[in-house]
C-alpha positions as CSV (number, residue, x, y, z in Angstrom):
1,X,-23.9,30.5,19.8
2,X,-20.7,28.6,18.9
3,X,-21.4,25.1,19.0
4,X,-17.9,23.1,19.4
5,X,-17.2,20.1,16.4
6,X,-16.9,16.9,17.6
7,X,-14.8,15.6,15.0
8,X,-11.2,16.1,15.9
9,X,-8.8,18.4,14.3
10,X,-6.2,16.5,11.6
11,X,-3.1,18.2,12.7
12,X,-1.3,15.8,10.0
13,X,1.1,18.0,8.3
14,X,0.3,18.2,4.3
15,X,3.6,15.9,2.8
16,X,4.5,13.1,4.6
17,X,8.3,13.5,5.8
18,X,10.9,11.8,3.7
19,X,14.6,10.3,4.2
20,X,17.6,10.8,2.5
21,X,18.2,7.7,0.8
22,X,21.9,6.8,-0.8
23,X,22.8,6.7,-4.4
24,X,23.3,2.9,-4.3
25,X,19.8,2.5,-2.8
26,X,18.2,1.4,-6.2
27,X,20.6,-1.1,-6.5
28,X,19.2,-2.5,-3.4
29,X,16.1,-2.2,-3.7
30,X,16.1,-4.0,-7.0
31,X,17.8,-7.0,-5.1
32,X,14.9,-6.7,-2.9
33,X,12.5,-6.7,-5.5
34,X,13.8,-10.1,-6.9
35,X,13.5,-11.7,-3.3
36,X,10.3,-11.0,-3.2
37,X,9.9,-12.8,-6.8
38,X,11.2,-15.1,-6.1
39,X,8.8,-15.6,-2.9
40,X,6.0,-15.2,-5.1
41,X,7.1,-16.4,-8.4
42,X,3.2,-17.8,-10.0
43,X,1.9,-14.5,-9.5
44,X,4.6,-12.1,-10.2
45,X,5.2,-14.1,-13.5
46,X,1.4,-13.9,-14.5
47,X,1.7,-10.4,-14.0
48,X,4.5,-9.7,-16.4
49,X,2.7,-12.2,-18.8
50,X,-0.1,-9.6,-18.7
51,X,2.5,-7.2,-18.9
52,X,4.3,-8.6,-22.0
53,X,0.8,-9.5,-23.9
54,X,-0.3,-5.8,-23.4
55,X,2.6,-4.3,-25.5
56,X,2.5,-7.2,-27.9
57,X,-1.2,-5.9,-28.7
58,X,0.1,-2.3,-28.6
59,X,2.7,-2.9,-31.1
60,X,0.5,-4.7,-33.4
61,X,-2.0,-2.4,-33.6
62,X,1.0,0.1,-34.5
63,X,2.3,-1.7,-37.2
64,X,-1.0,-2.5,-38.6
65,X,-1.6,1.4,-38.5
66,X,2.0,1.8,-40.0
67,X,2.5,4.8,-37.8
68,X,5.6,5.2,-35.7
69,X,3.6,8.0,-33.8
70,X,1.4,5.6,-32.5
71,X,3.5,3.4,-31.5
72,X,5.0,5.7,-29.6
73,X,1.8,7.7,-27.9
74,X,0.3,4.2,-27.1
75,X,3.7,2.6,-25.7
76,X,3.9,5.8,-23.6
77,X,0.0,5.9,-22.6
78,X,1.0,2.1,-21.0
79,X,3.7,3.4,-19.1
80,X,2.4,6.0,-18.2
81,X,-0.4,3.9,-16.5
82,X,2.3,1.5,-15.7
83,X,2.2,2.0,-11.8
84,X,-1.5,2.0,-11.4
85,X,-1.6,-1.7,-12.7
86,X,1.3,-2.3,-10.7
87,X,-0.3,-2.1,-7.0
88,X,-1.1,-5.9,-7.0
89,X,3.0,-5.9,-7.1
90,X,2.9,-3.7,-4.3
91,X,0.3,-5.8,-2.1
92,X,2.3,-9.0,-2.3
93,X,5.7,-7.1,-1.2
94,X,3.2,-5.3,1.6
95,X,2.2,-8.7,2.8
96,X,5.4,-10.2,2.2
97,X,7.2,-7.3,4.4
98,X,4.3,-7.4,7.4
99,X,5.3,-11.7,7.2
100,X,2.2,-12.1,5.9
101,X,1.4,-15.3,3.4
102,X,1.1,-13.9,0.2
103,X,-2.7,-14.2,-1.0
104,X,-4.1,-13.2,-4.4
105,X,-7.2,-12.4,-2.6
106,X,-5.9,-10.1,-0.4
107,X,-4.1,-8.3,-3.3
108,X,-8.0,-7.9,-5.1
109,X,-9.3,-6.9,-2.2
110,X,-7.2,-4.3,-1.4
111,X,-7.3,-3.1,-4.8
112,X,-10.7,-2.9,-4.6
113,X,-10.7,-0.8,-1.7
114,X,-7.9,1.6,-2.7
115,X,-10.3,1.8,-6.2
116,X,-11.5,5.3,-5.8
117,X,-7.9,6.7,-4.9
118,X,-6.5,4.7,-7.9
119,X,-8.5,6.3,-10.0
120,X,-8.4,9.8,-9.6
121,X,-4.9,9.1,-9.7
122,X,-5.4,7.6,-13.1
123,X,-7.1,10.5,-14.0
124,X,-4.2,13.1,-13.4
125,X,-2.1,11.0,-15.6
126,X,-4.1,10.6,-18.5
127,X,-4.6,14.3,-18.7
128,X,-1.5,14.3,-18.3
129,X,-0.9,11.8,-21.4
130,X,-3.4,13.8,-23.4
131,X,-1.0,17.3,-23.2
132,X,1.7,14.7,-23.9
133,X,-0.1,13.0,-27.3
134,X,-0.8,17.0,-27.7
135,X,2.4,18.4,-27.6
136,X,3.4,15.2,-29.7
137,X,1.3,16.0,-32.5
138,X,2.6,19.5,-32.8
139,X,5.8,18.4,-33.1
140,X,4.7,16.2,-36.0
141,X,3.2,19.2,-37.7
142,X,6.9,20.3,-38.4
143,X,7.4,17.1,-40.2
144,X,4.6,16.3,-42.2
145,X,6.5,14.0,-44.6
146,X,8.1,11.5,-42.7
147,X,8.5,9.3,-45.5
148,X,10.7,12.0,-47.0
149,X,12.8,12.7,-44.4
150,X,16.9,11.8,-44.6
151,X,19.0,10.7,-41.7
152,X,19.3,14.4,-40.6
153,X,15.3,15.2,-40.6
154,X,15.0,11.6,-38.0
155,X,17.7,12.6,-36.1
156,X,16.0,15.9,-35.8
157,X,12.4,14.5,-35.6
158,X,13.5,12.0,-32.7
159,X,15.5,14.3,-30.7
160,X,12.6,16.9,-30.7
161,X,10.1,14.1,-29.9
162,X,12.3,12.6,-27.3
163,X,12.5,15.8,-25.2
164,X,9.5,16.4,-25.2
165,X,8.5,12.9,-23.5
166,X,11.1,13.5,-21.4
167,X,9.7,16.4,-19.8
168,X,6.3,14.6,-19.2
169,X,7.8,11.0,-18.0
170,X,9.5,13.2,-15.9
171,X,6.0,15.0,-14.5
172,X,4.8,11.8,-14.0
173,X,7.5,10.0,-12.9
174,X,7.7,12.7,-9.6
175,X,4.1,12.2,-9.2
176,X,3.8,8.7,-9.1
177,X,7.4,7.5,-7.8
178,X,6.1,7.2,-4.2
179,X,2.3,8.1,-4.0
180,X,1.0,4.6,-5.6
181,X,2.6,2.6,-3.1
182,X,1.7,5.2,-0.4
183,X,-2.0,5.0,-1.6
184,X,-2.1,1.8,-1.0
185,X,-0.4,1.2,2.4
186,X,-2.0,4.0,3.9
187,X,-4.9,5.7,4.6
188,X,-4.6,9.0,3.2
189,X,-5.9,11.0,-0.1
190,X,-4.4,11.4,-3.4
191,X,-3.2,14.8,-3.0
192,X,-1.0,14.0,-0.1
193,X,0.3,11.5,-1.8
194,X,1.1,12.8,-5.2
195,X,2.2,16.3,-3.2
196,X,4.5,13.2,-0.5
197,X,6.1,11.8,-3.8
198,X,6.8,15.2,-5.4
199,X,8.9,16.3,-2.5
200,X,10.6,13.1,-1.6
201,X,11.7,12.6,-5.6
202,X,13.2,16.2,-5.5
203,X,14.6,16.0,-2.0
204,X,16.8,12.6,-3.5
205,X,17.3,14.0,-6.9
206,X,20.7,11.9,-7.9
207,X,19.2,8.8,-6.2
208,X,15.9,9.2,-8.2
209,X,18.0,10.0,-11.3
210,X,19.7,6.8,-11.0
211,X,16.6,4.6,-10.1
212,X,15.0,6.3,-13.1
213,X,17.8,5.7,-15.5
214,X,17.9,1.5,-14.1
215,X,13.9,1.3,-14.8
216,X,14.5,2.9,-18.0
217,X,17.5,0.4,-19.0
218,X,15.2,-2.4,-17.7
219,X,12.4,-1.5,-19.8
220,X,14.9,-1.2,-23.0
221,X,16.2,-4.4,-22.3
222,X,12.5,-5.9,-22.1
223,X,12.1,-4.6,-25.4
224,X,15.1,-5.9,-27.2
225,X,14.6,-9.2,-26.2
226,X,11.0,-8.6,-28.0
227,X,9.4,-8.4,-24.9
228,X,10.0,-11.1,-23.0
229,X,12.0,-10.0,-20.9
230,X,9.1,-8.1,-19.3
231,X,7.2,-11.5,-18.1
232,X,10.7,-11.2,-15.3
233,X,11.9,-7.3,-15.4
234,X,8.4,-5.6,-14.9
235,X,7.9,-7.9,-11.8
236,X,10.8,-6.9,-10.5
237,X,10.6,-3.2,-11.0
238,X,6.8,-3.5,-9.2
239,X,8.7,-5.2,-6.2
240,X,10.9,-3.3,-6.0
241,X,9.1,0.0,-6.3
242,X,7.5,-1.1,-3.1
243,X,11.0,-1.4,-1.3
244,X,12.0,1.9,-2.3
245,X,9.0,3.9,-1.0
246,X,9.2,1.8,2.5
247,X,12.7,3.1,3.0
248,X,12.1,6.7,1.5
249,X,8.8,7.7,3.0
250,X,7.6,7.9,6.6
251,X,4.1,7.5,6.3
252,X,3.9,6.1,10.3
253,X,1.4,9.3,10.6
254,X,-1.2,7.9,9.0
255,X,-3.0,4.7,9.7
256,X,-2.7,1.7,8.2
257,X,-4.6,1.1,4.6
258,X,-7.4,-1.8,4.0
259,X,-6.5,-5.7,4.4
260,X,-3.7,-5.3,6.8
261,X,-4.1,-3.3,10.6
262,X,-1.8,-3.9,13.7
263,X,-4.3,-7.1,14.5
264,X,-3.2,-8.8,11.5
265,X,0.2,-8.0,11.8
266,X,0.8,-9.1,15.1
267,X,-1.4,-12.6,14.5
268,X,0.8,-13.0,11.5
269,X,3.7,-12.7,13.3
């Protein structure tokens, strides 16, 4: 005999749906992202001090190694984890966008909760990394002197070595675009997500391209000014981040994530 299930069926389609967003969006959203600095200035600001100390240590460590390679493979490795250490970013422009008071407590809290999530997430990009750092190293099997390379062999050596990360900061720039924010705002599981961010990076590809190319000329810019500039920019791009997944993703399908339901929203308001 057939006995019926009592839990109801999840008729929730696979990919949340996404929007067209304009080429100009980025721009905004990066105006956005320094409102909501500027609302919560102590915190954002310890953040990129965390932020900033972090690739201080990584660059040390490089030198002191005297390897250029590693410098590189751990400089990417941070980045790559970038947007997983971002999400306390994300909680404060959550709060800030449901008129919330910004709370540290509610940003650990949340974290907390969204742990499990955040970490298998954490775990597709560090194997990720790993094929990266591998396909790296192969590359540096074709120049096995570096010290005896001319201006032609870098050029060569760099170009090689820069394609190659492009092709994984790409990967994981698709994946995690849209599904950290998502994770984190709403109840629903990494696949989803990551599948959710996927489709709406490729459905916006010009719009992406740009955001991508302003976070990359932010992050340059950090760096030139010997990293600094990260204690301000990082922030921003965090913030921001947040803005840009609100206005690309419709994620109304699923419920609400921890620390914030329709209760607190409408007491808060």
């Amino acid at each position: 005999m057939n006995q019926q299930s009592n839990h109801p069926i999840d008729t929730r389609p696979m990919v949340a749906p996404c929007r067209q967003v304009p080429v100009s969006a980025p721009f905004r959203w990066l105006k956005q992202g320094f409102a909501d600095f500027k609302k919560v200035p102590l915190l954002s600001l310890l953040y990129g001090l965390v932020m900033m100390l972090i690739s201080v240590v990584i660059t040390y460590v490089a030198y002191q190694a005297h390897s250029i390679v590693l410098a590189i493979a751990l400089t990417a490795g941070f980045f790559f984890i970038g947007p997983i250490i971002g999400i306390g970013l994300y909680s404060l422009s959550r709060q800030i966008h449901n008129q919330i008071p910004p709370q540290l407590f509610r940003c650990v809290r949340e974290s907390r909760k969204n742990f499990s999530n955040a970490m298998v997430l954490s775990l597709i990009f560090l194997i990720v990394f790993l094929v990266w750092a591998r396909a790296a190293s192969m590359v540096h099997i074709f120049f096995p002197s570096m010290s005896s390379l001319d201006i032609q062999g870098w050029i060569k050596f760099l170009s090689i070595g820069t394609a190659v990360g492009a092709v994984f900061s790409v990967v994981i720039f698709c994946m995690g675009a849209f599904s950290i924010p998502m994770i984190m705002d709403r109840n629903v599981d990494t696949v989803t997500a990551v599948i959710t961010s996927i489709n709406a990076v490729l459905k916006n590809k010009l719009t992406m391209l740009v955001w991508g190319a302003l976070i990359v000329s932010l992050t340059l810019v950090g760096i030139a000014t010997f990293y600094l500039g990260f204690i301000i920019l990082l922030p921003v791009i965090g913030h921001a981040t947040w803005h840009a997944y609100k206005e690309t993703i419709d994620a109304d399908a699923w419920e609400l994530g921890p620390g914030l339901n329709r209760k607190t929203i409408n007491k808060s308001n």
